[in-house]
C-alpha positions in Angstrom: 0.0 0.0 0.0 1.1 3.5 -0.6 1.5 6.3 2.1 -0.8 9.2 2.6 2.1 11.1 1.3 2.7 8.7 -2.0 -0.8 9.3 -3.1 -0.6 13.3 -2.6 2.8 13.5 -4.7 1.3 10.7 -6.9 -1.7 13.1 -7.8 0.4 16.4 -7.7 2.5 14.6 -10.4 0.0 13.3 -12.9 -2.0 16.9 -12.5 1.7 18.4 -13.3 2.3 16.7 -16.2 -1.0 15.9 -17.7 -1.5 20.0 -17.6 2.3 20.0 -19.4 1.3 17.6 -22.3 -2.5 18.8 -22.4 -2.5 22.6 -22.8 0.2 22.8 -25.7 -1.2 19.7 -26.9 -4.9 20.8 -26.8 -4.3 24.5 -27.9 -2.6 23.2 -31.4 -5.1 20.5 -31.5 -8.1 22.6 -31.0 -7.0 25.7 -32.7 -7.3 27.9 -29.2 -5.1 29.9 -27.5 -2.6 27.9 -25.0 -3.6 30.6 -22.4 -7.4 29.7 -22.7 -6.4 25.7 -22.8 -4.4 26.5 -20.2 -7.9 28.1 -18.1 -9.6 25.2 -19.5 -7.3 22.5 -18.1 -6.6 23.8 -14.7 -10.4 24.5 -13.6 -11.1 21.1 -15.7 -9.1 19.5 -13.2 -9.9 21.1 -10.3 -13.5 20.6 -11.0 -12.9 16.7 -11.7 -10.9 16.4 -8.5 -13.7 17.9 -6.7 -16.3 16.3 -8.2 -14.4 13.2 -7.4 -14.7 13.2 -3.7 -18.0 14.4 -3.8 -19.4 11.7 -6.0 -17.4 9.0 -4.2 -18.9 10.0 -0.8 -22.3 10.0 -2.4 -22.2 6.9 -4.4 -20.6 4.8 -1.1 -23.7 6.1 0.7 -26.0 5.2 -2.0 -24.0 1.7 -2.0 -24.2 1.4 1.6 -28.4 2.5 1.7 -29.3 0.0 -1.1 -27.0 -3.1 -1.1 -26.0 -2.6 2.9 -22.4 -2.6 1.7 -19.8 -0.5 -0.6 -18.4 -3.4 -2.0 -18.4 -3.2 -5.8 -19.0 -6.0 -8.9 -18.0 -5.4 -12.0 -20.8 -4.1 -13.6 -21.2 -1.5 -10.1 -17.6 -0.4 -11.5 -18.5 0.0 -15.0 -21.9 2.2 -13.8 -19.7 4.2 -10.9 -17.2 5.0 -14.0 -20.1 5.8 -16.5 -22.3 8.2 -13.9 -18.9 10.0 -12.9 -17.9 10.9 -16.3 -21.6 11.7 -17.3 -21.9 13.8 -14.1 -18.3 15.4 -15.2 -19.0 16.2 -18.8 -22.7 17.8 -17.2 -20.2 20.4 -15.6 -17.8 20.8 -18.0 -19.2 21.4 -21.1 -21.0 24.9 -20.6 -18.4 26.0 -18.7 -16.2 24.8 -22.3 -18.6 26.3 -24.7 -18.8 30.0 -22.4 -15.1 30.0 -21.5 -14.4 29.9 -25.5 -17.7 30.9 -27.1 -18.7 28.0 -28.8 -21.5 25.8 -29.2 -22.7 23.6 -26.3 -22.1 20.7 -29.8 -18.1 21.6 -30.2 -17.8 21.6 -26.1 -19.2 18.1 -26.2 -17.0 17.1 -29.1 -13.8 18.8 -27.4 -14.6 17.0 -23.9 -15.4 13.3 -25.7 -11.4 14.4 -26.8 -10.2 15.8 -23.6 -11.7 12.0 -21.8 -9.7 9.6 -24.4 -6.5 11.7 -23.8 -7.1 11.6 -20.1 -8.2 7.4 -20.3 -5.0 6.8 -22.4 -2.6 9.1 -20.2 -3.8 8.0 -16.8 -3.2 4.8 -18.0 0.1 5.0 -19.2 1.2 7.4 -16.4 0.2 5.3 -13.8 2.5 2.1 -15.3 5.1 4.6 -15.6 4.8 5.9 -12.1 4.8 2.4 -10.7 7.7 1.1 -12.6 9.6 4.3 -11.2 8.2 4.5 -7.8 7.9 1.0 -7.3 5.1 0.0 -3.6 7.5 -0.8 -1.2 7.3 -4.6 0.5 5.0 -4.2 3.9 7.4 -5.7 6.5 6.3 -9.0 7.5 4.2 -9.1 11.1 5.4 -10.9 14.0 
């Protein structure tokens, strides 16, 4: 298991660098300014952390109320995935379309893009991350 400490420079990092490969990246691939990617990607991810937590909190109550446990089957993972990103792209997308004055259709189109490269680079970050900051061995108990 990690530390308390691990996990906060483990998210500090793949914040870091996912805003250091997704604002240049976006702004040529979107045709924007890197300063409004920039605006994009930095309340985009402060929104998603947020939303995170809360929906986390509110879908292990929900768990707890209906099944009498948070424990989670596949197909409870593959819904938990689906309403967070639904409930993510809900926020995001006017705040997209009034941030850079375009229709609510091109925000939607932008985000779809914006969730692949997020799917593809938190997947390949965290192999990275793992292979360079491998979990320490828990010492054995006595």
């Amino acid at each position: 298991m990690r530390t308390f400490r691990e996990r906060v420079c483990h998210a500090l990092l793949f914040e870091a660098v996912a805003l250091a490969i997704f604002i240049p990246g976006s702004a040529l691939v979107f045709n924007q300014p890197m300063q409004h990617m920039g605006v994009i990607g930095v309340v985009s991810a402060t929104i998603a952390t947020l939303w995170n937590f809360v929906f986390n909190v509110m879908f292990d109550r929900a768990m707890l109320r209906l099944r009498g446990s948070v424990q989670k089957t596949m197909a409870i993972r593959v819904a938990h995935t689906f309403l967070f990103e639904a409930g993510l792209v809900v926020m995001l997308i006017p705040m997209i379309a009034w941030y850079l004055g375009i229709g609510l259709w091109a925000a939607l189109l932008m985000d779809i893009a914006i969730v692949i490269f997020y799917l593809v680079y938190g997947f390949l970050f965290n192999i990275a991350y793992d292979r360079v900051f491998p979990v320490r061995a828990a010492p054995l108990a006595r």
